[in-house]
N, C-alpha and C positions, 0 to 999 in steps of 0.2 A: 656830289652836288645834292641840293636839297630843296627843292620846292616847297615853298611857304605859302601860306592861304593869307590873304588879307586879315587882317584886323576886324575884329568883328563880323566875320562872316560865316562863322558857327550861328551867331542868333538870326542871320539872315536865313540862311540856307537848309541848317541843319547838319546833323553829322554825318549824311551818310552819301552829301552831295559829293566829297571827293570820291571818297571809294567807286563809287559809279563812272565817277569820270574816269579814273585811272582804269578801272576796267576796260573800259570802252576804247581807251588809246592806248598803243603798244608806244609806253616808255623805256626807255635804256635800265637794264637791269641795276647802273648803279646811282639813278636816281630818286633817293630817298622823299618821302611826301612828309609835310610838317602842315597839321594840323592847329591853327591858333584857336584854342576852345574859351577864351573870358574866364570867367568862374564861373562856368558850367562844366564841374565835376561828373555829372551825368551824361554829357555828353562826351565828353572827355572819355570815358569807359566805354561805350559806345562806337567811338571810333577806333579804341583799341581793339576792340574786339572783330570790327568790319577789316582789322586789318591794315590800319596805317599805319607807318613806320613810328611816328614821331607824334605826339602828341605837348601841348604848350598851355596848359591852362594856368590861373593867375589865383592859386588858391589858397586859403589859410593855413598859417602851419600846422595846425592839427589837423587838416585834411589829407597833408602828402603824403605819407607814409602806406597808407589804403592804396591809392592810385600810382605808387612809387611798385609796392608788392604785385599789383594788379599787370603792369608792365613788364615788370620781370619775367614772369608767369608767361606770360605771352609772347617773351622776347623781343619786345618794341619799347624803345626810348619815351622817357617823361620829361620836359623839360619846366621850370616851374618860371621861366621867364621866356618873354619874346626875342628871339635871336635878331640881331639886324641881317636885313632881307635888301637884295636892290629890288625898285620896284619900276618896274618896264615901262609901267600906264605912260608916266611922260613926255617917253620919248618918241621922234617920230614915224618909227614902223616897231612897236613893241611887237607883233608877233613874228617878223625878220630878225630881231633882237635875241628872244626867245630860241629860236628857232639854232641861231648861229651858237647857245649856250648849251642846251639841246643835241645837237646836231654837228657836233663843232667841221668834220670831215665834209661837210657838205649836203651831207645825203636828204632825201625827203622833200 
């Protein structure tokens, strides 16, 4: 399973607001964090380096191959497009929602 960041929320927050998060919360070992970085290439490396699984930046083809190597290197995925994500917000108890996806055995 894979945790996705909003859209645009690299330029909101910054790069290094998941990494923080994820620190702070004990997630299930096999849920992957997906970074949506814009084209902010610099940030984009940034968050690889803080340690996200997965990084999504939207960049020129002469840029990939740099941030392609960079990922390798480091053993964390680059992906150069936005995956589809469900998105919780909607619904009526998105953090029960979360939580059941998360969680699925009940616990917490």
């Amino acid at each position: 399973m894979v945790a996705v960041t909003p859209a645009g929320s690299i330029d909101r927050l910054g790069p290094g607001w998941l990494a923080a998060l994820c620190a702070d919360l004990c997630l299930p070992p096999a849920l992957l964090t997906l970074v949506d970085c814009g084209g902010r290439a610099g940030w984009a490396q940034a968050a690889l380096a803080l340690g996200l699984d997965i990084v999504a930046p939207e960049l020129t083809p002469a840029a990939r191959p740099r941030l392609a190597a960079l990922g390798n290197q480091l053993g964390r995925r680059v992906l150069f497009h936005r995956p589809p994500a469900l998105d919780l917000g909607p619904l009526a108890d998105p953090e029960a929602a979360c939580l059941r996806l998360l969680l699925p055995d009940g616990s917490g």
